[in-house]
N, C-alpha and C positions, 0 to 999 in steps of 0.2 A: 730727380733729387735737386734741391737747391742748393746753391752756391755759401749760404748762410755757413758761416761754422756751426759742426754738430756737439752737442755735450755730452759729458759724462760728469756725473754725478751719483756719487754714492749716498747710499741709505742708511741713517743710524735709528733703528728702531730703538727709543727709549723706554725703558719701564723704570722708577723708581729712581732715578739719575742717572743709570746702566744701561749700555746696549747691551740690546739682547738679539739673538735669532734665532728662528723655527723653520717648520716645512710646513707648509699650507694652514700658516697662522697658526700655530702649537710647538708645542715642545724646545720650549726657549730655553737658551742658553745664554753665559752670560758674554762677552767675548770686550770688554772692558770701559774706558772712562769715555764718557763723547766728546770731551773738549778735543783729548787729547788725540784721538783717532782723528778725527774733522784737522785737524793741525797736523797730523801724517799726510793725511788726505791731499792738502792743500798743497806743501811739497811736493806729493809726486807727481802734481796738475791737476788735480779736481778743476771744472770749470763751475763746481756749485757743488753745495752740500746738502742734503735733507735729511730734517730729525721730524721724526714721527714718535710723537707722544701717548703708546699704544695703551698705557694704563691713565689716562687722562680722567681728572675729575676737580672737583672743586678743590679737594684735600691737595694733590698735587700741585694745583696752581702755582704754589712761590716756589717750590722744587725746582718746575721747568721756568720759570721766567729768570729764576738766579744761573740757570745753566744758559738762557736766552744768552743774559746780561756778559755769563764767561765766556761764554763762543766769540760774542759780537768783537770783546777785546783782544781774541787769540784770531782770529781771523780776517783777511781782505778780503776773500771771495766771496759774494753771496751767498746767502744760506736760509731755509726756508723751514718754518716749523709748524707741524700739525698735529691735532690731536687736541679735543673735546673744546674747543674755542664754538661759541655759540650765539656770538651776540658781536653788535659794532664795537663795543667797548672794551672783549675779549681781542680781538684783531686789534685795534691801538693800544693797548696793553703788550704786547710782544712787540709790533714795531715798534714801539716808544723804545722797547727794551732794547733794539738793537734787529731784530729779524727783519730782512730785505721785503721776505714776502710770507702769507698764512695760507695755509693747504686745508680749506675745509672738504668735509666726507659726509658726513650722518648731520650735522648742522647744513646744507645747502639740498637735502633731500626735505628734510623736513620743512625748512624754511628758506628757501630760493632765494626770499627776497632780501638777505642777507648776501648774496654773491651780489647781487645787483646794487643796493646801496653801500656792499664793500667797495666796490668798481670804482663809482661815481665820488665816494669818499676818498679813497686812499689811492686811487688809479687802478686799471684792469691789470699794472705789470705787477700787482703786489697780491693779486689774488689768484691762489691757484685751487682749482676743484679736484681733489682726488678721486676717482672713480673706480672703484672696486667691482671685475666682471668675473660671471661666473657664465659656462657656457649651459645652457637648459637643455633639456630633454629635445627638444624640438630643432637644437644647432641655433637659435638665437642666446643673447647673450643678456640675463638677469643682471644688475644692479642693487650689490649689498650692502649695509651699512653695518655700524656697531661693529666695527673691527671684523668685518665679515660674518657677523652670526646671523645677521639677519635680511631677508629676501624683501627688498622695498617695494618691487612689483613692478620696479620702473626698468625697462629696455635701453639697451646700452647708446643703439646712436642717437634715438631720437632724443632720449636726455642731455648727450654730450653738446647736440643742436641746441637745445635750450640753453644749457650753459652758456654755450657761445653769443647767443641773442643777448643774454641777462649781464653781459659783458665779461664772462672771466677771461681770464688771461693765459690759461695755461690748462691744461687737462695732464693729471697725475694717473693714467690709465694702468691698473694692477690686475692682470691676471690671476685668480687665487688659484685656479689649476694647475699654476705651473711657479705657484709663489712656492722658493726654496728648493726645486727640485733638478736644477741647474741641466735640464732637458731643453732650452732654448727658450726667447719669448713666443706670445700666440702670436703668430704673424697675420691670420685672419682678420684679430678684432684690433690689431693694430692698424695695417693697410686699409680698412674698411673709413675707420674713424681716420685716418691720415687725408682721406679721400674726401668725408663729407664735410671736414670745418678747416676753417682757415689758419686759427689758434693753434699753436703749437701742441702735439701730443708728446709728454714724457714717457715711454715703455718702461713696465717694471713687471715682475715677473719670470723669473726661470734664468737670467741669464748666469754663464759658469764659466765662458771664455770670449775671448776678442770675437770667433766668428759669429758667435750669436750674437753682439754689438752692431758687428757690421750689419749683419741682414735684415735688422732692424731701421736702419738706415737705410740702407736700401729698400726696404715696402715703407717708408715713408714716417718715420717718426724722428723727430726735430732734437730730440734728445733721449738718453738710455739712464735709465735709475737701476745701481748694482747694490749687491749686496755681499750674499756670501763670497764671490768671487776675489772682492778686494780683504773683507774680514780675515779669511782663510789662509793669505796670505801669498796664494796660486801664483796672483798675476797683479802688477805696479799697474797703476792708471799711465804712469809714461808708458811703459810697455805696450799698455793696447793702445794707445794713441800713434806711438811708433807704426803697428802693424794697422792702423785704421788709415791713418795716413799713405802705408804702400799701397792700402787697395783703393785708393782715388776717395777719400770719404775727407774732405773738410770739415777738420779737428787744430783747434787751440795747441801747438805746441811747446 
């Protein structure tokens, strides 16, 4: 493990200007305002924040760029926004708006060459690729799109390697097996991918307390994306920073 400090960073999935949460992408709830959470968040140490703009479409557009626009003013920390962004113009449209960085998904499957002239344009620190895995019949691991509905055909490392060639800057890796089920991250397609690129991997997926943080970190991923765990209200990000800290894990306190 590297000496870097690791992060923690909460998940505000947005729908309609609401966070929401489910289990294995369904059954959302609404669990309140994003500013204002993200600016909880902040206080209790977030070292970043992520809004995933899960109903994302043309219609929504000035919805999420006015919540860009209120984040950017409530907020120091970084903070990264994703969801149906499709084009260069789409990514400087939000950073213009205030967002550090864009988390493309189904736009960088389709069109790659969007991560690459994002890179080259705006720098590789403002591009993050989220990658949605599912594990296959076979124990390899599928790469889905469309908010998880759909199977792109593409394999989990050797895509995450292209990304990395194509220049992004960050790999937003999402277990849908274990999205919401607060059963731990997959530590498989974690450690796997931790192993084969250089680029930082963010874990998201499953986690429900500090030890599934930690372990995370320890098979090798550079930062942890939570969700339920801090919505719910269980466990303060000081808190598991405190407890990530007594287990030797270099953490922002």
């Amino acid at each position: 493990m590297s000496d870097l400090l690791k992060r923690i960073i909460p998940c505000l999935d947005v729908d309609g200007g609401r966070v929401v949460k489910g289990v294995n992408f369904q059954n959302l709830r609404d669990m309140g305002d994003p500013v204002e959470l993200a600016a909880r968040y902040e206080e209790e140490g977030a070292d970043e924040v992520v809004f995933l703009d899960i109903s994302a479409s043309a219609d929504n557009r000035p919805t999420a760029l006015q919540m860009v626009r209120n984040v950017s003013k409530t907020l120091s920390i970084p903070f990264t926004l994703g969801g149906g962004l499709r084009t260069l113009d789409d990514i400087y449209a939000f950073l213009e708006a205030g967002a550090d960085k864009v988390a493309l998904n189904t736009t960088a499957v389709k069109n790659p060459e969007v991560v690459e002239q994002g890179a080259q344009q705006f720098g590789s620190q403002c591009v993050v690729v989220a990658v949605d895995v599912k594990r296959n019949e076979d124990g390899r691991y599928g790469v889905y799109t469309h908010g998880g509905r759909n199977n792109s055909g593409l394999l989990a490392a050797p895509w995450v390697k292209e990304l990395a060639r194509l220049g992004a800057g960050e790999i937003l890796l999402t277990s849908m097996d274990r999205d919401g089920t607060g059963i731990g991250f997959d530590m498989d397609i974690t450690g796997q991918l931790g192993r084969d690129v250089s680029i930082p991997i963010i874990a998201s997926g499953g986690a429900r307390n500090p030890t599934h943080l930690r372990d995370a970190f320890l098979k090798g991923a550079d930062a942890v994306l939570a969700a339920t765990m801090f919505h719910s209200g269980d466990y303060r990000i000081d808190e598991a920073k405190r407890y990530l800290a007594g287990e030797g894990i270099p953490v922002r306190i």
